[in-house]
C-alpha angles and dihedrals in degrees: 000000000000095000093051097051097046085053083060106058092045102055091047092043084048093047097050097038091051112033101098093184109052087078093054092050094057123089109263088205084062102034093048109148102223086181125094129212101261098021123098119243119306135178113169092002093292112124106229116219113215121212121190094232093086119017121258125237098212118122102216138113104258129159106223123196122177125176119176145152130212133183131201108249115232091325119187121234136185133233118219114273105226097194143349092273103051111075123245096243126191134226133192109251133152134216121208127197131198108199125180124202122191126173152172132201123176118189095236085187128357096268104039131044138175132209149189121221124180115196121179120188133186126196124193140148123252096220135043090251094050098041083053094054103034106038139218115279128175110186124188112184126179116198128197126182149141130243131195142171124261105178127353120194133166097271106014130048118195114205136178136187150180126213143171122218123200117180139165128224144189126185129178113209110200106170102034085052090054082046092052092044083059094043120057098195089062122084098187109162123221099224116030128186121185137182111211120181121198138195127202147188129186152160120223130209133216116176117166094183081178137008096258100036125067144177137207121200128189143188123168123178118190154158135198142107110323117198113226128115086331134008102257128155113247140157120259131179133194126188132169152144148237133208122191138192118197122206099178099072112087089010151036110267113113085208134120133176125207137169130188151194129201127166114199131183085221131061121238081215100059096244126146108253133172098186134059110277118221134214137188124202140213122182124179099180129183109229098180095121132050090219108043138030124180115192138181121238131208123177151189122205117181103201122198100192127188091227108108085325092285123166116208120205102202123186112197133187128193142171116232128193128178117184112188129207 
């Protein structure tokens, strides 16, 4: 499957890079770039303010940059069962994560871009009994990918893109190994590394209803190797959606609100899940330059994890910065 998907990217890349004539056969009316080099994304003369919990639709060259840190709130685990006549009791124990984004898109044509983008993420527990039961993992991906535009009207852009994520993983399973080493039927290892590779497609969503109101919109279909109890290829889907308040238009508050909602069939923490995992979003953003906005984040994850049937409530918070050329 890896070959195929990396054949892929290539061909397309190729195609776009080098086909000197596709941007010559589109409509320029529908087609019409509103944005300017240096100046962050516009449609209707309202400044739209990005965020990195949904992907933006916006073909332009930009630099991205996220830190953040989230911990697990008041989270039950339980402790190992010897035997069928001791109880499976529970603590309360958290889990914090630290997770880096940094990436890269350059506008290839004025209608089509492609990007890099490099993520780590760590996950731990906070206490001795957590970090038994949930394990250490420390997660690098690198993402490539190619966006272009599909329709482009005064108040509403429609995008889509493909991409190819390779990331390496390693995970240390400390209380599944003490249960294999009570099970002989079990061959859990201590110490795990594993290689996915993931393939996506999706349509993005840009709606500025007035000037000093916008929406984001995101779906995303994929397949590719999932981590959980073992590597296997599944489907997965994402979709959400942004809302955002201005107050820069008509005064003189840099200042813009936004809130948000996505569902996803995988989990950003790298956690096994079976059902959807929902997030909720806050953004406070400072608007102030054309070229550059810098927001806080603050964010919600329900987590329904397959192990033991915990759900984790995670609150996460993370600095995001865009500079655009």
């Amino acid at each position: 499957m890896k070959k195929y998907l990396y054949l892929i990217l290539t061909l397309i890349s190729t195609a776009f890079v080098n086909n000197k004539d596709i941007s010559a056969q589109i409509d320029d009316n529908v087609f019409n770039d509103k944005n300017r080099f240096g100046t962050g994304p516009q449609l209707d003369g309202h400044d739209f303010i990005v965020n990195s919990f949904i992907k933006n639709p916006f073909i332009n060259t930009n630099l991205r940059t996220n830190l953040g840190y989230a911990s697990s709130i008041e989270t039950e685990i339980p402790l190992l069962q010897v035997d069928s006549s001791t109880t499976n009791k529970k603590i309360k124990g958290n889990i914090s994560y630290l997770n880096g984004v940094f990436e890269f898109q350059y506008a290839v044509k004025d209608w089509a871009s492609i990007w890099l983008n490099m993520s780590a993420i760590a996950r731990l527990g906070t206490n001795v009994p957590s970090i038994f039961v949930s394990g250490i993992t420390a997660n690098t991906a690198f993402e490539t990918g190619m966006m272009f535009r599909v329709l482009n009207y005064k108040k509403m852009l429609l995008s889509s893109s493909f991409s190819i994520n390779n990331s390496g993983s390693t995970v240390i399973s400390l209380f599944p190994y003490v249960v294999s080493l009570l099970d002989s039927t079990s061959n859990k290892k201590l110490i795990e590394s594993h290689n996915p590779l993931l393939g996506s497609v999706d349509l993005r969503l840009a709606y500025s209803p007035h000037k000093k109101w916008s929406i984001l919109g995101y779906l995303e279909g994929g397949y590719g190797e999932i981590i959980g109890k073992e590597v296997d290829d599944r489907l997965f889907t994402t979709v959400g959606g942004t809302i955002n308040y201005n107050l820069s238009i008509n005064s003189n508050i840099p200042l813009s609100f936004g809130t948000g909602f996505r569902l996803s069939s995988n989990s950003p923490t790298l956690d096994d899940v079976d059902q959807w995992t929902q997030a909720y979003m806050l953004q406070l953003a400072y608007s102030g330059k054309r070229d550059f906005l810098l927001s806080f984040e603050a964010t919600f994850l329900r987590i329904p994890t397959k192990n033991y049937n915990i759900t984790l409530n995670v609150t996460s918070y993370g600095i995001n910065w865009t500079y655009y050329f």
